[in-house]
N, C-alpha and C positions, 0 to 999 in steps of 0.2 A: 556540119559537125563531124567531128571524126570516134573511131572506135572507143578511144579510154576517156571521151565527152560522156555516152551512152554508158561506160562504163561508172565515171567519177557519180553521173546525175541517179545511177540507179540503186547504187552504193546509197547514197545518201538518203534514198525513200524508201528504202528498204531497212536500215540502220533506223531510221527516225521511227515506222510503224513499229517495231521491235522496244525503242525507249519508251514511247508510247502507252507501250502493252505491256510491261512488265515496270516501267516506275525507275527512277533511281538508286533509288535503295537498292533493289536486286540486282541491277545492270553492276551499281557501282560496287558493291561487297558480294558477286556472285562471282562467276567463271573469268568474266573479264577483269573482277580488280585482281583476279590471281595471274590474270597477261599481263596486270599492269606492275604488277610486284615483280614476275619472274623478268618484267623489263627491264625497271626500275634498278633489280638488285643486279641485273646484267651491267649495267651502268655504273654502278656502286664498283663491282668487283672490278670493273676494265678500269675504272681512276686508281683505283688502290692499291692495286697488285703491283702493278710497277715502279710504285715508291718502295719498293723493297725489296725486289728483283732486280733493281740497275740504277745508275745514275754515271751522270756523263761529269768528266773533270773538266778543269779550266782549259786545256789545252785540247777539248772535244774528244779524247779519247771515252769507251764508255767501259764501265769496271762493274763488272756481273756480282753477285751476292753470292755467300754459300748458297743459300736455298733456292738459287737460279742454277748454278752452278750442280746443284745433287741432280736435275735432271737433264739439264745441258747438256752435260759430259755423256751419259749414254746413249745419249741421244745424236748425238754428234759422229759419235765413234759407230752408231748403224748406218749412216748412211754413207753411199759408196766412194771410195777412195780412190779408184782407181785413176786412170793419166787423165781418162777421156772427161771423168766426173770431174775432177779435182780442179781441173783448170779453172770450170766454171766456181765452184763449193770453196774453195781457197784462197782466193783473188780477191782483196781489198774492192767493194765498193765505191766507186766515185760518183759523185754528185758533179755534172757538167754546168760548165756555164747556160747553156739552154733549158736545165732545168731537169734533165733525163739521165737516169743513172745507167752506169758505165763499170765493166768487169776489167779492171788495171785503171790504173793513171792515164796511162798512154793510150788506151786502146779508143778503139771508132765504132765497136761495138754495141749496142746498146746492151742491157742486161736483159730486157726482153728478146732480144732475137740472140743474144749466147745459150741459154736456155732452151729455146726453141731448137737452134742448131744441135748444139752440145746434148741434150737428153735428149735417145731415142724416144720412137711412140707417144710418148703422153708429153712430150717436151714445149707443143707448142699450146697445150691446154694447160700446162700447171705456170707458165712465161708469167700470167698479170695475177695469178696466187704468190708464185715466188718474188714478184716483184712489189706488188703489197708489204711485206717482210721483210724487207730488202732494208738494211739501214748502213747511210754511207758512213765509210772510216771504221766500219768492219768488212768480214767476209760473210757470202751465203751462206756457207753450212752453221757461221754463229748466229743467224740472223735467225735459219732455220730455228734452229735447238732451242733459242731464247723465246718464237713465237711459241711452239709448242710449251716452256716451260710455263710459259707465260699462261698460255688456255688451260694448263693443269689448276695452276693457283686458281685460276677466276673461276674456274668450275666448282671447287670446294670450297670458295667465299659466298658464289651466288648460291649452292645449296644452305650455307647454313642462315644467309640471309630472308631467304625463301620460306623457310621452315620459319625463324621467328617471325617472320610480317606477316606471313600466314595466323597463324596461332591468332595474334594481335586483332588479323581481320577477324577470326570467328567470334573473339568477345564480343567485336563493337557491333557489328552486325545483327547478332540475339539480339542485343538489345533495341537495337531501331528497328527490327523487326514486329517485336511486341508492339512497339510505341504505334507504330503505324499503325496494326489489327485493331486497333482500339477503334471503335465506332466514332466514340468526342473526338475525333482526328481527320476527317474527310473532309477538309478543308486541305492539311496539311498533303494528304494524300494525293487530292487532285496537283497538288504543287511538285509533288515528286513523281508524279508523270508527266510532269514538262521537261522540269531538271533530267530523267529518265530521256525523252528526246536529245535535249542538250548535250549531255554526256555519251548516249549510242552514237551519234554524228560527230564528235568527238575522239571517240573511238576509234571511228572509220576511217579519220583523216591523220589520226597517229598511224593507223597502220599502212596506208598510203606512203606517208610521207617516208616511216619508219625503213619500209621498202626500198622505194625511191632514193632513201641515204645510203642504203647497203651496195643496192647494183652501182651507184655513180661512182664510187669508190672505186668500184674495179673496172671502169669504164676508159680506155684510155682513148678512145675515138675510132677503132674497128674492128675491137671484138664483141662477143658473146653478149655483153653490159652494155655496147654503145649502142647495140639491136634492142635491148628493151628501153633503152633512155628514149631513141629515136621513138616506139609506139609510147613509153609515156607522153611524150609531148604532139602526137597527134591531136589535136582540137582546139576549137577555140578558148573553151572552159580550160582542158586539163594541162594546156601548156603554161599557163601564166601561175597557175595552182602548184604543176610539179616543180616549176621554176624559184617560187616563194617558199621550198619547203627549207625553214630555219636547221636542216641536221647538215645542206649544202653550205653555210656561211662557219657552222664549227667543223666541218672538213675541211676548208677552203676551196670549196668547188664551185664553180658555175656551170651549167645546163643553156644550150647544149655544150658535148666535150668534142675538143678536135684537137685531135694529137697525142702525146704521149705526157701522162699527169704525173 
């Protein structure tokens, strides 16, 4: 059995003792339905924000909105301009036949190693950030300015999401909390410390998985992310587990990665 075996198995009897002892009800309207909300609305706000921050035309070109546009622009115009930056920040986007995008048309470049070359110091650690970001039949610097406008919106949809779900959970919550305290209910109680089980191991394997989606994304086969993908799938349990997690099939990812995604 390997490391994230020992790790997956003890997650789980640890998470379970926890449903156990505290019941469904609390598990599920306590601190964690508020991970599950601030998840949930993280999700809500990444679908919806860019139906009105951008849309691409018939002819693939893609055409920014004013309100993508109010923060673009200054955004754009701080980051550096100079000969050495610009080459990489100005240069059209290409998407290669192999699948790897590319700073020119012409170029043999990848867009990970222009980045790495082209920006001193932190160049070859921001390569598979900026490449993330990266969308072909523009350039980097609008790629930039669009991510960032983009995380402005989802930040102040997911607060105000958060805020009303919240709210919502405290009403229904009071109330199944009394219903439970009730003595003629210790039937139902013993039921919601199973459900309590259910839901904590649940939990555990959202936030596994949740994980596991985040690093594979930026995993292009030998960086920073293909060194945690690699110990995720140490063991006989945690490979076949982190392999099945449903957040790689709406990336279009498969586990292991080799190569450039």
């Amino acid at each position: 059995m390997g490391t994230m075996d020992f790790v997956l198995i003890g997650g789980i009897v640890l998470f379970g003792i926890i449903g156990l002892w505290k019941g469904g009800a609390k598990i599920f309207f306590g601190l964690f339905m508020l991970l599950i909300i601030m998840v949930g609305a993280a999700f809500i706000s990444a679908s919806v924000t860019p139906l009105f921050l951008s849309k691409t035309n018939a002819d693939g070109s893609i055409e920014y909105t004013s309100a993508a546009q109010a923060i673009m622009t200054p955004v754009g115009e701080a980051l550096p301009s100079n000969e050495m930056f610009s080459a990489v920040l100005d240069t059209d986007i290409v998407l290669g036949e192999d699948g790897v995008l590319y700073v020119g048309e012409d170029s043999d470049i990848p867009l990970n190693g222009a980045v790495s070359e082209n920006i001193p110091v932190v160049g070859p650690y921001l390569a598979s950030f900026l490449e993330a970001t990266a969308v072909p039949g523009t350039t980097l610097r609008n790629s930039i300015s669009y991510t960032v406008a983009r995380f402005a919106f989802e930040i102040v949809i997911w607060v105000i999401l958060v805020i009303i779900l919240a709210i919502i959970r405290n009403i229904i919550r009071k109330k199944i909390f009394r219903w439970l305290d009730d003595k003629s209910h210790s039937a139902m109680s013993k039921i919601d410390r199973v459900i309590g089980l259910a839901v904590s191991i649940a939990i555990f394997v959202a936030i596994l998985w949740g994980f596991g989606g985040i690093v594979a994304r930026f995993d292009n086969g030998s960086n920073w992310a293909n060194t945690i993908d690699n110990m995720f799938l140490e063991g006989k349990l945690a490979k076949p587990f982190m392999c099945a997690n449903p957040l790689l099939k709406l990336l279009g990812l498969t586990l292991p990665v080799s190569g450039n995604v």
